[in-house]
Phi, psi and omega in degrees: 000304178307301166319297184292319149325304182317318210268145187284128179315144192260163195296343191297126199088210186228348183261139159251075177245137175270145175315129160308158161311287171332283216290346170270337164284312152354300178303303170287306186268340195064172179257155160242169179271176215032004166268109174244151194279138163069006176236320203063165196300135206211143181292125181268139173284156201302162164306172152318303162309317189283326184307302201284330176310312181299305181300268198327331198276310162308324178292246194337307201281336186252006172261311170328276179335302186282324153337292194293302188325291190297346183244049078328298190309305216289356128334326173271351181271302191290314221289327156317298193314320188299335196259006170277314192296305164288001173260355160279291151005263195305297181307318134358292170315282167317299167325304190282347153288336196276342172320318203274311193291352176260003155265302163323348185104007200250147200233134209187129177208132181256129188320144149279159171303271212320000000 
């Protein structure tokens, strides 16, 4: 290691740049998978490629999900409508019962919301 520190960069390429600490241990011990220097054999985090592999997957369970979601709404959505629809119904009605009970003589007024 020390010899390779020592030496005026070689010619080698096109850079004359000297070698770093890392890149000469690299060099002298070489690398292994699973190894980290000053660590020992220790689990190395995934590349890169599996990380974005992961991120896709994920991606896709959450496209999957916003999917299901809008076709919930839009169920939930006819399902207002139909109960609007019936509640226009119902008030329909009501006017016309109470129409009746007020042509007949019976006087009859339902409190307002307000």
């Amino acid at each position: 290691m020390l010899q390779l520190r020592s030496q005026p960069p070689s010619d080698e390429g096109s850079s004359n740049v000297m070698l770093t600490d890392d890149e000469i241990a690299d060099k002298v011990l070489g690398i292994r998978s699973g190894y980290v220097r000053g660590l020992g054999n220790c689990e190395v985090a995934p590349s890169r490629r599996l990380r974005v592999g992961s991120n896709h997957q994920e991606v896709e369970q959450l496209r999957r999900r916003a999917v299901d979601a809008e076709s919930h709404l839009d169920e939930l959505r006819t399902t207002q409508a139909a109960q609007q629809r019936q509640i226009e119904q119902q008030q329909l009605t009501l006017e016309l019962v109470l129409a009746q009970m007020r042509n007949s003589g019976i006087n009859f007024n339902l409190p307002t919301n307000e």
